[in-house]
C-alpha positions as CSV (number, residue, x, y, z in Angstrom):
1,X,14.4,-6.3,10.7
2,X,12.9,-5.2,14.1
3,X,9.1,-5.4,14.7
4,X,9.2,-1.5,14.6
5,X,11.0,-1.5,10.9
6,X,8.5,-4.1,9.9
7,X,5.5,-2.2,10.7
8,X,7.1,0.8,9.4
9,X,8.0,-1.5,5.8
10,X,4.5,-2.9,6.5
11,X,2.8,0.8,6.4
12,X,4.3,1.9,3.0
13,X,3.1,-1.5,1.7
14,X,-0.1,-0.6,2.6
15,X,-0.7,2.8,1.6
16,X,1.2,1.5,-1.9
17,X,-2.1,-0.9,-2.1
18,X,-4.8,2.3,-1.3
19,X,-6.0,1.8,-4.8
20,X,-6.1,-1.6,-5.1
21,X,-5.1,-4.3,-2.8
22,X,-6.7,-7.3,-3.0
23,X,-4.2,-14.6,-5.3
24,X,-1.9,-19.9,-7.1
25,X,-2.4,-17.8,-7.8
26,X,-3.9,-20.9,-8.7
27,X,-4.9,-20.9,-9.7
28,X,-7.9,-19.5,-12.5
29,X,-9.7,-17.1,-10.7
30,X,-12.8,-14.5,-11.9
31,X,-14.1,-11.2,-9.9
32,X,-16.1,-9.9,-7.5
33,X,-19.4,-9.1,-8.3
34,X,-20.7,-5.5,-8.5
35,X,-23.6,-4.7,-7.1
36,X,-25.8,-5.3,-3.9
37,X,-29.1,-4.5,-2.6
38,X,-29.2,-2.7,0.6
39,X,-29.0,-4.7,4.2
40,X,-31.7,-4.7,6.2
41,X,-30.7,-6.7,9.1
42,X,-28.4,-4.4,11.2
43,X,-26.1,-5.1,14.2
44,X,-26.9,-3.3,16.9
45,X,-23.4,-1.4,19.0
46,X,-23.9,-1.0,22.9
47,X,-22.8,2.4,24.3
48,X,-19.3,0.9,25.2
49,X,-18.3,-0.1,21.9
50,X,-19.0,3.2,20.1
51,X,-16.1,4.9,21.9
52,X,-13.9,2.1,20.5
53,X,-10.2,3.3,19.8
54,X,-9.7,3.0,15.7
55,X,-5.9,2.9,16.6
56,X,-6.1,-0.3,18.7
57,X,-7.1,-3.4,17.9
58,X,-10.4,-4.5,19.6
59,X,-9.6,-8.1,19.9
60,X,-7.8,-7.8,23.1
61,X,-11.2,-6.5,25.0
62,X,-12.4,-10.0,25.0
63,X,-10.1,-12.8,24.8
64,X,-13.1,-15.3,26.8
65,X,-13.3,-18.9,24.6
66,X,-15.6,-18.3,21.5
67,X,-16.4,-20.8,19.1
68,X,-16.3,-19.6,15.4
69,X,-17.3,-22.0,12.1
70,X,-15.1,-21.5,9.0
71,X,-16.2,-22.7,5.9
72,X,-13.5,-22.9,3.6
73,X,-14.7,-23.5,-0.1
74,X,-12.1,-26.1,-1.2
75,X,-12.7,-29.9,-0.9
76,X,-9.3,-30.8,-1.0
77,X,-8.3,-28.4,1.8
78,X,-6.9,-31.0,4.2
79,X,-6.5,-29.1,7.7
80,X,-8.5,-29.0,11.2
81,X,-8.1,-26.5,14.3
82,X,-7.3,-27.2,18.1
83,X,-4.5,-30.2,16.9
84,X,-1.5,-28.8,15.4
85,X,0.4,-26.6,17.6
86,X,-0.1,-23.1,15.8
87,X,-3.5,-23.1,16.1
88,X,-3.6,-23.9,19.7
89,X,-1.2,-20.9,20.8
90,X,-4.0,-18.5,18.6
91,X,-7.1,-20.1,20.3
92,X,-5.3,-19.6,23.5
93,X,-4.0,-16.2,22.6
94,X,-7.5,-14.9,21.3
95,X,-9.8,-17.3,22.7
96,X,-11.2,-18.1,19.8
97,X,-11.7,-21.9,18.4
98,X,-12.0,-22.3,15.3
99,X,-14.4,-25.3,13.7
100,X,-13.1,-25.9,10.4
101,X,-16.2,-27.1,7.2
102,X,-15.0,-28.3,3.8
103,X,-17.6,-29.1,1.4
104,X,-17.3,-32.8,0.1
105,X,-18.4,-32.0,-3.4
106,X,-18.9,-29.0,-5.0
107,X,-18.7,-25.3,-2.9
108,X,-21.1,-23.4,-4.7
109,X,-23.8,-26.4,-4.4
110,X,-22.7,-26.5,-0.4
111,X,-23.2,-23.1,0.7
112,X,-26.0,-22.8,-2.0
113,X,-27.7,-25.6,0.2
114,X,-26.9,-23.2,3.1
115,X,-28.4,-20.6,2.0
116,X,-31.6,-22.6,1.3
117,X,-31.7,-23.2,5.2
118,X,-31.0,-20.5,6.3
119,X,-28.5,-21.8,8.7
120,X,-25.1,-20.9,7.1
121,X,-21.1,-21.1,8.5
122,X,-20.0,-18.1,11.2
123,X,-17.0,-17.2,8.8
124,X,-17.1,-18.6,5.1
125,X,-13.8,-18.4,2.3
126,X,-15.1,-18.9,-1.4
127,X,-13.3,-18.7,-4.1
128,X,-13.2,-14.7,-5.9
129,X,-15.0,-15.5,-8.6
130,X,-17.5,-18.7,-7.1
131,X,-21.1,-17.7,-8.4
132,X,-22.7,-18.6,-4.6
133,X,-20.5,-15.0,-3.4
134,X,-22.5,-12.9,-5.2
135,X,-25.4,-14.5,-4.1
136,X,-24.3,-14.7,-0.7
137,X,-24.2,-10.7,-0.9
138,X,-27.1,-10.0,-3.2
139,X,-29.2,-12.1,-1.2
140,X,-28.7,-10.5,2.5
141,X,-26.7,-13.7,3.8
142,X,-23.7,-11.6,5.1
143,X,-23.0,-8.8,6.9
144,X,-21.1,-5.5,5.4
145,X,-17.7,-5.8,7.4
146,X,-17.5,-2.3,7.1
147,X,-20.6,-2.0,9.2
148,X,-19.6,-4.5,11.4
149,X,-16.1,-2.9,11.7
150,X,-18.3,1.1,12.2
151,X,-20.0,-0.4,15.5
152,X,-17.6,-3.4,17.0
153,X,-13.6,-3.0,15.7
154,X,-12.6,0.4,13.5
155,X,-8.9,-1.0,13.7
156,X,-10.0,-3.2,10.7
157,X,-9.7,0.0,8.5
158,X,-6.3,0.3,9.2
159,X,-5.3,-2.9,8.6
160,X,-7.6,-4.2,5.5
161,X,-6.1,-1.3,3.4
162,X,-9.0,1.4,2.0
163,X,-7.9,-0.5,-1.5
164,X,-9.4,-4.0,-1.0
165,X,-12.2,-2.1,0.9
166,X,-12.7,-0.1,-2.2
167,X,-12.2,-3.0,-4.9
168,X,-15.2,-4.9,-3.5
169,X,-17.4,-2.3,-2.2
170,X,-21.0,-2.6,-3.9
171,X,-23.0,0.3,-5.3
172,X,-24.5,0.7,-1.9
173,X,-21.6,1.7,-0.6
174,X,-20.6,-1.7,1.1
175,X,-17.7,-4.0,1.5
176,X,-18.8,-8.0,2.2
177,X,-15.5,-9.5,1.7
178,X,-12.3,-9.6,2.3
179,X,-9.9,-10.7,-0.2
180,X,-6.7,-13.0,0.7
181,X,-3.9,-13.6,-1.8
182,X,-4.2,-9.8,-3.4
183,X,-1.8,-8.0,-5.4
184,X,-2.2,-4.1,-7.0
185,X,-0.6,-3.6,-9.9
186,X,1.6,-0.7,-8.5
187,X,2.4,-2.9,-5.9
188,X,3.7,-5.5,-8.7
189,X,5.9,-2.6,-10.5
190,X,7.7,-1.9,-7.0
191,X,8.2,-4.6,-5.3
192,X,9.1,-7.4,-8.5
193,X,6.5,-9.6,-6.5
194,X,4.1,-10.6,-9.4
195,X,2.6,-13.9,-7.9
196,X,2.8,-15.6,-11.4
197,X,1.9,-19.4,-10.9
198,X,1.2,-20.1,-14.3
199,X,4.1,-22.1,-16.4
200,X,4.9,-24.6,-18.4
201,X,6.5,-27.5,-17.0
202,X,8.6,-30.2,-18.6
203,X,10.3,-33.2,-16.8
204,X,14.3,-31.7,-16.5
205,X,16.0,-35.5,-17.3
206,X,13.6,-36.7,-20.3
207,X,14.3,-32.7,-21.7
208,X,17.5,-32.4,-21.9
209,X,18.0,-35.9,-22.7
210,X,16.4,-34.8,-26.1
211,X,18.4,-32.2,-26.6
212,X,16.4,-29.6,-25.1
213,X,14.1,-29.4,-27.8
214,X,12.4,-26.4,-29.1
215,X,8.5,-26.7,-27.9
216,X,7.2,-23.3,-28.7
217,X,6.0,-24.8,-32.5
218,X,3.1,-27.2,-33.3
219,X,6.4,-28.8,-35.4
220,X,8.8,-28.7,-32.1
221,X,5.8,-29.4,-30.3
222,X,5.0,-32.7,-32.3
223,X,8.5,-33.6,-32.6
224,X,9.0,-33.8,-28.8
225,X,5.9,-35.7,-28.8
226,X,6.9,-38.5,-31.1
227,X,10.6,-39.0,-29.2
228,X,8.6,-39.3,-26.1
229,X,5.9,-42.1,-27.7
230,X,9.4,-43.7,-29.6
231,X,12.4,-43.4,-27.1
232,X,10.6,-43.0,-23.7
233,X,7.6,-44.6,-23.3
234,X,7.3,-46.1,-20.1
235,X,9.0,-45.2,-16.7
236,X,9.9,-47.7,-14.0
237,X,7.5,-50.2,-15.9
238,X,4.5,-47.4,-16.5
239,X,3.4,-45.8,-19.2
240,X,4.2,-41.9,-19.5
241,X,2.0,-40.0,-20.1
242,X,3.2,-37.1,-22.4
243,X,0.7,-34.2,-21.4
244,X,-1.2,-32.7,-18.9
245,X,-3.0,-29.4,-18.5
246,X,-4.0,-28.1,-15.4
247,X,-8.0,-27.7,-14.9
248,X,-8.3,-29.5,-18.4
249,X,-11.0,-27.7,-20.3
250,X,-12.2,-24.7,-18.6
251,X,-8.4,-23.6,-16.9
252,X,-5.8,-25.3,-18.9
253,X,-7.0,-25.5,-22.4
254,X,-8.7,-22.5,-22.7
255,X,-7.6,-19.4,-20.4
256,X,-4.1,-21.3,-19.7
257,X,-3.1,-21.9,-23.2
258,X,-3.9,-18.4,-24.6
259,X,-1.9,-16.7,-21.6
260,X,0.9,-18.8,-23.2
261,X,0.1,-17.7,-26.8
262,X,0.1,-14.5,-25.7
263,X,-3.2,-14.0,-26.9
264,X,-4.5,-10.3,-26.1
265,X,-7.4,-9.7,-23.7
266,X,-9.0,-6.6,-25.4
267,X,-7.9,-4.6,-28.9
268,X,-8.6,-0.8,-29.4
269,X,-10.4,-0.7,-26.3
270,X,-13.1,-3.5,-26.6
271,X,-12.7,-6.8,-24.8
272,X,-11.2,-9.2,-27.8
273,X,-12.8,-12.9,-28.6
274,X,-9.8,-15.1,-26.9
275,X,-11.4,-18.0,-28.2
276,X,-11.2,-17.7,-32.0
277,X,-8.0,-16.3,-32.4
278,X,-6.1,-17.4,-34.7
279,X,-3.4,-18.6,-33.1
280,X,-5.4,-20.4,-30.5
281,X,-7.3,-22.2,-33.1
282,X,-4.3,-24.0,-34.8
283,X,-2.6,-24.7,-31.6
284,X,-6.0,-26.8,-31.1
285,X,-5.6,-28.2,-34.4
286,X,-2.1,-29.6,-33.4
287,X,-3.4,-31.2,-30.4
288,X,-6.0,-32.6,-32.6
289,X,-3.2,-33.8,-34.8
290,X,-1.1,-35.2,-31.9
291,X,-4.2,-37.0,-31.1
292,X,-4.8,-38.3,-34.7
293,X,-0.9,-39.7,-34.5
294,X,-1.5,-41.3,-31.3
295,X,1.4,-38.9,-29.6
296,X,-1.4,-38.0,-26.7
297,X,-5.0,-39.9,-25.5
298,X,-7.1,-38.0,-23.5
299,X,-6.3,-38.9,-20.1
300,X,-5.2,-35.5,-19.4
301,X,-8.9,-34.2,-20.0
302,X,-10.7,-37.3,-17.8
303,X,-7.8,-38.3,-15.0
304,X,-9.4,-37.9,-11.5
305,X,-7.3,-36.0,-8.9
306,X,-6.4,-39.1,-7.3
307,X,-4.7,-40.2,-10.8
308,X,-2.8,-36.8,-11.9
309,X,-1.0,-36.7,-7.8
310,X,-0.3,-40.1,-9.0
311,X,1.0,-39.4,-12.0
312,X,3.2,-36.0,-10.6
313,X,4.4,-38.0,-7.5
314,X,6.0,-40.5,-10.0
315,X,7.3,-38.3,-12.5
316,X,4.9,-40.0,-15.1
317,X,4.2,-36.7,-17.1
318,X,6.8,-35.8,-19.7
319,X,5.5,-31.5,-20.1
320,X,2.2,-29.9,-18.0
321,X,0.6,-27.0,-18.4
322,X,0.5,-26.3,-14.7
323,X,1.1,-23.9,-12.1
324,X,4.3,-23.9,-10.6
325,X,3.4,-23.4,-6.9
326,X,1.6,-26.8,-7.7
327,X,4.7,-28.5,-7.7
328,X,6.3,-26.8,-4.4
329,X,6.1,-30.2,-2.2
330,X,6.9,-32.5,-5.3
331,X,10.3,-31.5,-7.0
332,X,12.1,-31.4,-3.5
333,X,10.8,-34.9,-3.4
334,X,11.6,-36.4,-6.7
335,X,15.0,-34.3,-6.8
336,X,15.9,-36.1,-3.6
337,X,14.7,-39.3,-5.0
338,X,17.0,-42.3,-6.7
339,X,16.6,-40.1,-9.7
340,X,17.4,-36.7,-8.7
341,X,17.0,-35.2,-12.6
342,X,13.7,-36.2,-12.6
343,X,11.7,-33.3,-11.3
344,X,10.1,-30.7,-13.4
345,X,11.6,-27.1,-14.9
346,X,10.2,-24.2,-16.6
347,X,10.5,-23.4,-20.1
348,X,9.1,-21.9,-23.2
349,X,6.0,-23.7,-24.2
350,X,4.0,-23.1,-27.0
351,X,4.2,-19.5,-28.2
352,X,2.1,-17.9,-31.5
353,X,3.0,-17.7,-34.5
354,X,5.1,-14.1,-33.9
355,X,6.9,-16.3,-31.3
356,X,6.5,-14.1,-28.5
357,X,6.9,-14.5,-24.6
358,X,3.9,-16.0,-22.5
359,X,2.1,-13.4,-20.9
360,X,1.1,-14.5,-17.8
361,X,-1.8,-13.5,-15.5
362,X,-0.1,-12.1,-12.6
363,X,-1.8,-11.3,-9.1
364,X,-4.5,-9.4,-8.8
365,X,-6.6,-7.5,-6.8
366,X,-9.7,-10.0,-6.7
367,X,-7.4,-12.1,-5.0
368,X,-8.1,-15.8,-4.5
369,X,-10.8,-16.1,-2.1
370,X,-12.4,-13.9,-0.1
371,X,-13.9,-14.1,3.6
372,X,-17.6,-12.6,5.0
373,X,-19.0,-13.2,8.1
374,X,-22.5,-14.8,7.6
375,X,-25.9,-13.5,9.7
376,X,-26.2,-16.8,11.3
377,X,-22.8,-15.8,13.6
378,X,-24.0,-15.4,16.8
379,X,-21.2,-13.3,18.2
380,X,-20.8,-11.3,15.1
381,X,-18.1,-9.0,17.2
382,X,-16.4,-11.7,18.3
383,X,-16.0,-12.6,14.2
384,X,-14.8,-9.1,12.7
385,X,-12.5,-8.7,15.6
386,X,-11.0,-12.1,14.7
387,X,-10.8,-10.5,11.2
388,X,-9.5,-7.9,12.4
389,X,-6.5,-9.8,14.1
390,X,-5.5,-12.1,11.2
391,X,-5.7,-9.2,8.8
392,X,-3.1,-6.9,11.0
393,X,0.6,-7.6,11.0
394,X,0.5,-9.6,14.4
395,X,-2.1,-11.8,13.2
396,X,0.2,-12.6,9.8
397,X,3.1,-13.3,12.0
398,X,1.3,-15.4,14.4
399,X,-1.0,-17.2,11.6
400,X,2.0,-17.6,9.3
401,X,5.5,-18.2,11.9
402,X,3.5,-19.2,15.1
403,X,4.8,-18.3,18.4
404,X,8.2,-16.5,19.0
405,X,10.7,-19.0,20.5
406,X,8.7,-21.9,20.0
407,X,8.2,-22.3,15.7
408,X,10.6,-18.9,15.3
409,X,13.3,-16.8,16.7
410,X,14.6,-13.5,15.9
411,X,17.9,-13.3,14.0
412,X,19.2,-10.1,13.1
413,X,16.1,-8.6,14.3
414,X,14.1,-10.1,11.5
415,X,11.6,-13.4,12.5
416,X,13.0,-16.5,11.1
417,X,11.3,-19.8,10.9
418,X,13.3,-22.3,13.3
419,X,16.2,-24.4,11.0
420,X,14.5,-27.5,12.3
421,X,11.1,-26.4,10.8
422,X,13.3,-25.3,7.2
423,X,14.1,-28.6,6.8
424,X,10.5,-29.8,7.1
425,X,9.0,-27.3,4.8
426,X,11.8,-29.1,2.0
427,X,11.5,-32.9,3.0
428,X,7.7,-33.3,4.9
429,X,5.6,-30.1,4.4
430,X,2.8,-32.3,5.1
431,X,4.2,-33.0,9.1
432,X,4.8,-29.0,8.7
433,X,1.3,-28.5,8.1
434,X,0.0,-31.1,10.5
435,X,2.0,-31.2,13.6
436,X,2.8,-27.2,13.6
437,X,0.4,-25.1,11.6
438,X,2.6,-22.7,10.3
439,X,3.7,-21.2,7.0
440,X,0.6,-21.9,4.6
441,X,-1.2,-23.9,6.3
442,X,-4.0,-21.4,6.8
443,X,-4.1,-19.3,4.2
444,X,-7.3,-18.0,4.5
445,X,-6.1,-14.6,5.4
446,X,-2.6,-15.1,3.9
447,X,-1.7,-11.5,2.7
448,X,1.6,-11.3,0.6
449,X,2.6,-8.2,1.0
450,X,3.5,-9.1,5.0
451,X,4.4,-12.5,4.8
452,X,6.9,-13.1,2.5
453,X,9.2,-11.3,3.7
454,X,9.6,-13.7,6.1
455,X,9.4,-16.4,3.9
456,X,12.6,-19.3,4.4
457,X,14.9,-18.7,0.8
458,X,13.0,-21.3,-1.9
459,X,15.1,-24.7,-2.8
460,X,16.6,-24.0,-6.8
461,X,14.2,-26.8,-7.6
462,X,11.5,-24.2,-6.6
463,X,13.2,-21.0,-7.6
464,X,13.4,-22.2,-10.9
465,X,10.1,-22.1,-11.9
466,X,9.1,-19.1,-9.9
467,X,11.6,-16.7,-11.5
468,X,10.5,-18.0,-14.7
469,X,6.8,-17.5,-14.3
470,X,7.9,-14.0,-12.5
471,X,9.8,-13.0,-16.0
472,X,7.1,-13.8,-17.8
473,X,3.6,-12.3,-15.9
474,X,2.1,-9.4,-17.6
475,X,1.7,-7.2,-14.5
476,X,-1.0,-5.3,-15.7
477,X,-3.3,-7.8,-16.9
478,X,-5.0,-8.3,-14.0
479,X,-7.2,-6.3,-14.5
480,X,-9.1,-8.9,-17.1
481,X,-9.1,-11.5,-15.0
482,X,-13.1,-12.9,-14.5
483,X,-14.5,-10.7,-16.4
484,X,-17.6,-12.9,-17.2
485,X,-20.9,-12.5,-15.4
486,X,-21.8,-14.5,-12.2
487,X,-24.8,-15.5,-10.3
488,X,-28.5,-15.9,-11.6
489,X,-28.9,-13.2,-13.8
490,X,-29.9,-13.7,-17.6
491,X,-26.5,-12.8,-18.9
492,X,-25.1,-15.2,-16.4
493,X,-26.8,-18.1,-17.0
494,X,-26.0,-17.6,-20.8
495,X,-22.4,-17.5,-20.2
496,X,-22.9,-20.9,-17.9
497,X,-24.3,-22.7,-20.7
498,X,-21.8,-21.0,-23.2
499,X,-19.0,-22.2,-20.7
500,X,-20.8,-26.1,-20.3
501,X,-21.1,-26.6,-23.8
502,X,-17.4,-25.5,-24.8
503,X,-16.3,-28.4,-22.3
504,X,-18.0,-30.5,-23.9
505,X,-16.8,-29.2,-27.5
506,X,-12.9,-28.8,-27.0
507,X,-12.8,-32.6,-26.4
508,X,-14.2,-33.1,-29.2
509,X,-12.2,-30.9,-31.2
510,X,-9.3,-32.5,-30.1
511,X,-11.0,-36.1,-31.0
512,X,-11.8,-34.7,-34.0
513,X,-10.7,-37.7,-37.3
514,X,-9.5,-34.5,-39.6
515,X,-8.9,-30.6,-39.4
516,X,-12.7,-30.4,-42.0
517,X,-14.2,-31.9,-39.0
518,X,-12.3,-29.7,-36.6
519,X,-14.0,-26.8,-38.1
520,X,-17.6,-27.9,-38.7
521,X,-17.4,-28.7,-35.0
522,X,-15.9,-25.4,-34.2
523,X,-18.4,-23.4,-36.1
524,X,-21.3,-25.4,-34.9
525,X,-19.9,-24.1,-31.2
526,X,-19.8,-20.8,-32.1
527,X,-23.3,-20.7,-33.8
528,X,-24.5,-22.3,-30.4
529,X,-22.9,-19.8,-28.8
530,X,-24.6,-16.8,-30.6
531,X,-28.0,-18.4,-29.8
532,X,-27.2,-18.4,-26.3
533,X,-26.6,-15.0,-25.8
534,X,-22.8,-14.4,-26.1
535,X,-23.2,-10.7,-27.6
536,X,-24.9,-10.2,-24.0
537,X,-22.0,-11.5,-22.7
538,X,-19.7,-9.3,-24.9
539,X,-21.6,-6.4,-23.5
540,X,-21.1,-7.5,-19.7
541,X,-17.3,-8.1,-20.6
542,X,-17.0,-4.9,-21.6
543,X,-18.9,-3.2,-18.8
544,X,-17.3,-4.8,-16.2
545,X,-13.5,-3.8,-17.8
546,X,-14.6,-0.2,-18.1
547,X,-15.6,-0.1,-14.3
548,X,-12.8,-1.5,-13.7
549,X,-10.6,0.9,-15.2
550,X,-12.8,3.8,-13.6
551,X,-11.8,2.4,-10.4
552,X,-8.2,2.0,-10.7
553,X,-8.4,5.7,-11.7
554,X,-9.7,6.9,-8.8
């Protein structure tokens, strides 16, 4: 494919995603907020920038050396810029340099600290549904790109599609991020591109081994459990440990597990109580009961991040909740290791009691994080033209192959990551990431729809679990995704102590000596919960879906 095809491919993409463009998805992910006071701190346009051309991009009138901070909200996000060699050829394409910030702890405390002083990042990625966005927009912190983009660089409008602009615009009219990772649901439908992450993982050797046994039951469930405690204890001298799910309490056991169950996000029109169905319920009782057998402890609930990479990189985990883009730098490893059965596969996990198919959250248009520019930027041109560039197809090819002959040639007319750099991306993606700076590495922009189609084929080991999650996402539940209120508002912080509390309950469920206590526990939760203020949070749920389906409709 020629660069002409691909912007012609790239320009149907688009106007597919005019309704609603905008994330391993990871990974569990909640929306934007909704509203916004109106800004009162204005950038002022000189006479030369108001006769900008909307049809070119801006960036290229100024390509002097520029320093920009980017605060990317994710503590385990491991990358710097100036070192590897992608990064280098965009500073010295665009002049800009980019100072990379990760928080140590927490994001939301990080930039809330920020915000407190005032003095805040040039350029700032937080999560889609992190509580300090919304107060990053309600309280004045960031500039509307749309604004910015009036006065300094109207080529963003053609390349951040009018549907991501339109997903997060507030009630005043104005759009103060820009999503990465996004996904329409129309989009989904034509393209078989779902961005399912979500699976459930067992270790391929120890599986079939067993005789591939059925784990879609609390019996087949249990059974599995008790060959794995009897036959298959250890591994290489250390303990297995049987389960883990993904973001334990709030991702893996709650959200997680009822995707898997099927469970339905609203009935007749009103936003449905996940939490006490029925099915979700028992399957918690048979934890508790694997628990009560000894067939599971709770390190899956209390292992650190250090212990779980630990744990994955030595094949100690017999089946994991987890997504499968999670394990894209670990099966290649362990399938090339002594033993080469021993990385992890896809299959049916537990299902209700009608036995049906997981329904897996799909992409979405939320996204997984989304970029502003922040008031304390001091060349905020300089910021949404930079945007601007790694939003439009050059930037994505640059930001995701690097520089043509040098990471990527052109074979067949179509950009093709250099064999040499295919190999790493299998056997060291961390040397990939490091040394060159390409593919994911900086995926703060990363937009689907125009990289992957210049994405290196995906080992079987990888496939494998991507098909599967891919056959399985319920395209059209999006939509639900992070529905629950954010921020500071009354609602809100009911639904934050609502959310604490059942962290601290599920473990105890699971601890729980007999199913009486199970339920006394369980009701005492939900009585909690009342008090609290969850019928306000009904209400919000339900709110937010219907503007949300008023805006797909438009």
């Amino acid at each position: 494919m020629n660069k002409s095809t691909i912007r012609k491919s790239t320009a149907l993409v688009l106007s597919a995603l005019m309704l609603g463009l905008a994330a391993c998805t990871n990974s569990g992910n909640d929306p934007a907020p909704t509203s916004q006071p109106d800004s009162s701190t204005q950038p002022e346009a000189t006479p030369a920038e108001t006769a900008l051309n909307p049809d070119e991009p801006a960036w290229r009138l100024d390509t002097s050396p520029v320093e920009l901070s980017w605060f990317v909200g994710a503590s385990w996000y491991p990358h710097s810029w100036g070192e590897s060699l992608n990064s280098k050829y965009i500073t010295e394409k665009t002049g800009v340099k980019v100072n990379i910030e990760v928080p140590s702890g927490d994001a939301n405390e990080h930039i809330t600290l920020m915000m407190t002083s005032g003095k805040l990042p040039d350029l700032i990625s937080m999560g889609s549904w992190e509580t300090a966005v919304k107060k990053l927009w309600e309280g004045d912190h960031v500039y509307a790109l749309n604004e910015l983009a009036d006065q300094y660089d109207p080529y963003f409008f053609k390349v951040a599609g009018d549907g991501a602009l339109k997903w997060y615009r507030q009630a005043n009219g104005n759009t103060y991020g820009i999503p990465n990772d996004s996904y329409s649901p129309n989009l989904m439908h034509e393209t078989g591109m779902t961005a399912a992450n979500q699976t459930f993982l067992v270790r391929k050797d120890l599986y079939e081994e067993m005789g591939k046994p059925d784990l879609s039951t609390p019996d087949g469930f249990l059974g599995a459990l008790q060959t794995i405690k009897d036959q298959y204890s250890e591994y290489k001298g250390q303990a297995i440990s049987p389960f883990f799910a993904q973001g334990n309490v709030p991702y893996g056991m709650t959200e997680y597990l009822q995707n898997l169950l099927a469970v339905p996000h609203e009935k007749d029109g009103k936003v449905y109580d996940r939490i006490t169905d029925p099915d979700y319920v028992n399957w918690l009782k048979t934890f508790r009961t694997a628990y009560e057998r000894g067939l599971i402890n709770v390190d899956f609930l209390v292992d650190s991040d250090t212990q779980v990479e630990e744990k994955t990189n030595n094949a100690r985990y017999f089946m994991m909740v987890r997504e499968w883009n999670g394990m894209a730098a670990v099966n290649p490893m362990l399938a090339a290791s002594a033993n080469p059965d021993s990385y992890y596969i896809a299959v049916d996990g537990p299902q209700n009691s009608k036995g049906d198919s997981a329904k897996l959250f799909p992409g979405n248009m939320d996204g997984w994080m989304v970029t502003m520019i922040s008031k304390s930027v001091k060349n905020p041109e300089r910021a949404i033209r930079f945007l601007t560039y790694l939003a439009s197809e050059e930037g994505q090819l640059d930001l995701f192959l690097g520089k043509e002959g040098e990471t990527w040639d052109s074979t067949s007319g179509k950009p093709q990551l250099k064999p040499e750099l295919v190999e790493l991306l299998s056997s060291d993606i961390e040397k990939l990431e490091k040394e060159y700076g390409v593919m994911d590495t900086y995926w703060m922009m990363r937009n689907p729809v125009i990289i992957n189609q210049w994405r290196p084929e995906k080992s079987p080991v990888i496939k494998q679990m991507e098909d599967f999650a891919n056959a399985q996402a319920d395209i059209d539940s999006g939509i639900y995704k992070g529905l629950d209120p954010l921020g500071d508002s009354e609602v809100a912080v009911a639904w934050s102590r609502i959310a604490q509390n059942w962290e601290e309950v599920l473990p105890e469920l699971i601890t729980a000596k007999d199913n009486t206590a199970f339920d006394k526990i369980f009701e005492s939760f939900l009585s909690r919960r009342d008090s609290y203020g969850f019928a306000q949070v009904m209400e919000h749920r339900q709110a937010e879906l219907d503007a949300r389906k008023a805006k797909m409709a438009e």
